[in-house]
DOSE-800346 format. One record per residue (C-alpha): x, y, z; residue in one letter. Coordinates in steps of 0.05 Angstrom, whole numbers, plus 5000, padded with zeros to 4 digits. Each point is the difference from the previous one (the first is absolute). Layout:
# residues N
XYZa;...
This chain:
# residues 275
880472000792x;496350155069x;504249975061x;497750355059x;503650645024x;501249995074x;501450685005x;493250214976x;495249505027x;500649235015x;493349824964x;501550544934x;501949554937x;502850414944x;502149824931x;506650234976x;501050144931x;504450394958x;499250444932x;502250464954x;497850785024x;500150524949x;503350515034x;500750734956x;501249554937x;503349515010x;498749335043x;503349755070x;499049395039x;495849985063x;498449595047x;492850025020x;494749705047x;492649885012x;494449745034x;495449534961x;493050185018x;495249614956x;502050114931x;503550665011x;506050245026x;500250375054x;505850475053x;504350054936x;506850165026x;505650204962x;506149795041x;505450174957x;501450354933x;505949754980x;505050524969x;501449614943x;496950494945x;503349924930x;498250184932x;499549264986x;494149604995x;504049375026x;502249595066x;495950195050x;500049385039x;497049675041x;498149485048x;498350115078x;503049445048x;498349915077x;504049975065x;497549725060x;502750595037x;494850544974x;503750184936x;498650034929x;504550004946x;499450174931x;504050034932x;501350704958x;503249884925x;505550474979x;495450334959x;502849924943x;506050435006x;506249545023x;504050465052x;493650045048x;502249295024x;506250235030x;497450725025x;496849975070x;496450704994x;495549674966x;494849405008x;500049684933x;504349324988x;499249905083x;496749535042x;495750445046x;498249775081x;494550345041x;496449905063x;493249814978x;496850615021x;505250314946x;505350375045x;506649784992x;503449575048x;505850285045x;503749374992x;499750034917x;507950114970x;500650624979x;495750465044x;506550325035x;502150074928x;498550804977x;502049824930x;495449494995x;492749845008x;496649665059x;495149484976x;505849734951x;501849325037x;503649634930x;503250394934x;502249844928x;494549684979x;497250004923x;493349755015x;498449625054x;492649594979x;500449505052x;500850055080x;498449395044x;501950055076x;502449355033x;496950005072x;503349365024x;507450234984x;499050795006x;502250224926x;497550334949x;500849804920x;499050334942x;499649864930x;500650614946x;500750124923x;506450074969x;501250294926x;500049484938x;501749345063x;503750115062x;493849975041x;502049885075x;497049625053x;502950425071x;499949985070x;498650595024x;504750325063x;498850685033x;504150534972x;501649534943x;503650334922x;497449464954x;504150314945x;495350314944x;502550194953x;508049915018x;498949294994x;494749564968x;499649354955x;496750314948x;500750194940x;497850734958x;493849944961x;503950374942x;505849614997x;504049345022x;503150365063x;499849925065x;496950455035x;504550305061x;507249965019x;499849335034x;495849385017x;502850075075x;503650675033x;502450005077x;495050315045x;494149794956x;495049415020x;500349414942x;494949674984x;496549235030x;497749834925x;501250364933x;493749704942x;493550404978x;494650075043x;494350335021x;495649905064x;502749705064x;497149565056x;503149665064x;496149414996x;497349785069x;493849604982x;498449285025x;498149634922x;506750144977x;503549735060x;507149844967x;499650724970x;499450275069x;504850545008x;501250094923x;499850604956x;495450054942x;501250484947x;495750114935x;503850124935x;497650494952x;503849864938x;501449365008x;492849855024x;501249445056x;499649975076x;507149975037x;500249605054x;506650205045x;502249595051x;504050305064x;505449825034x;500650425057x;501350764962x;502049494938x;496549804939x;502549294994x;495649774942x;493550224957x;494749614960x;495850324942x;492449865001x;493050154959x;504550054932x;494849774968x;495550555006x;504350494967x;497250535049x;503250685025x;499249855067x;498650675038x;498749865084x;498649435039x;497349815062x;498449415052x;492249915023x;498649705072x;501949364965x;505850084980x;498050024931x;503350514950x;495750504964x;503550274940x;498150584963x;503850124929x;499850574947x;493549704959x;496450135061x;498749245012x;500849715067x;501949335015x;500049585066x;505349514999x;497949425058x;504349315021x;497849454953x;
């Protein structure tokens, strides 16, 4: 991704990444940026090390998602350890914001909070691996992992308790119980869509035109692409496509086109194109 940071200079394109940093054993999500000069990257920047560090080797996130206000925002898994989705001291199971030049921004909900840190803007997340920022309507939605099902399509508000791991609609990995106290508790945000996904896109693109304004979601497990369609913050119905491929579909994207690019676990790539 290669917006251009304003603060910095109105010509300087940087790519925004994020990755796992070994820090003193043990690894933590940061989010990072470049400049591509040739084949090599150069002005590395380190904007933030997450504190997220567990003895895990599990949910790190993440995907990076766009404003058109200057910010960035990016996805930190619980880290494998459950209560770090409700705890605000730390980054991991969050939804981070920053200003692109990675300071926090004064306006984010929880900076006049002492118990809590700055850059969080969302909490109670598992495992947020898809973000995809609606321009036209001014939202955010996010799309994350939950534990044996229960994965959750959500639209993302400041300040926002999404409820890992009080409530989910999962189930535990060693047994047939749900996971949690509740599907739904007062004060926590419910989910648009429960189902199994993966990646996320807001598709905008022009070869698709009735899927304008849809979600698309790749399924792991069940190895299809979810097509969601929106009713204003509603998902009103959904259709199931590329079956046949039996793929774990991993990320996709539009080109200039409109066309979808989709990458899956094999490593394949496929460009699916009107007829």
């Amino acid at each position: 991704m290669a917006p251009t940071d304003s603060n910095t200079n109105s010509k300087q394109q940087w790519l925004y990444f994020t990755y796992a940093k070994p820090v003193a054993g043990q690894g933590r999500t940061t989010l990072a940026r470049a400049q591509l000069r040739g084949q090599s990257l150069i002005q590395w920047q380190d904007l933030l090390v997450t504190q997220s560090a567990t003895t895990t080797n599990r949910h790190f996130g993440s995907r990076i998602a766009f404003d058109d206000k200057g910010h960035v925002f990016f996805s930190v898994g619980d880290r494998g350890h459950r209560p770090n989705g409700q705890d605000l001291a730390t980054h991991a199971g969050s939804i981070l914001r920053l200003n692109l030049d990675g300071t926090v921004p004064q306006d984010n909900p929880f900076v006049t909070d002492d118990n809590a840190l700055d850059a969080i803007y969302s909490y109670g997340h598992r495992n947020p691996q898809g973000l995809a920022f609606d321009a036209k309507n001014q939202r955010l939605w996010a799309i994350e992992h939950g534990p044996r099902g229960g994965d959750e399509i959500n639209l993302i508000k400041a300040g926002g308790n999404y409820g890992w791991p009080v409530v989910s609609f999962g189930k535990e990995y060693w047994g047939p119980f749900n996971v949690g106290e509740a599907t739904f508790k007062a004060g926590m945000e419910p989910p648009i869509k429960v189902f199994t996904p993966s990646s996320l896109l807001l598709y905008s693109g022009r070869a698709f035109g009735a899927w304008r304004g849809d979600l698309l979601s790749g399924a792991l497990k069940l190895t299809h692409l979810n097509r969601v369609v929106l009713d204003g913050e509603r998902a009103s119905s959904e259709q199931r496509l590329l079956t046949e491929l039996k793929q774990r579909i991993r990320q996709i994207i539009e080109d200039e086109q409109g066309n979808l690019l989709i990458a899956t676990d094999s490593g394949a790539i496929y460009r699916l194109k009107p007829r």
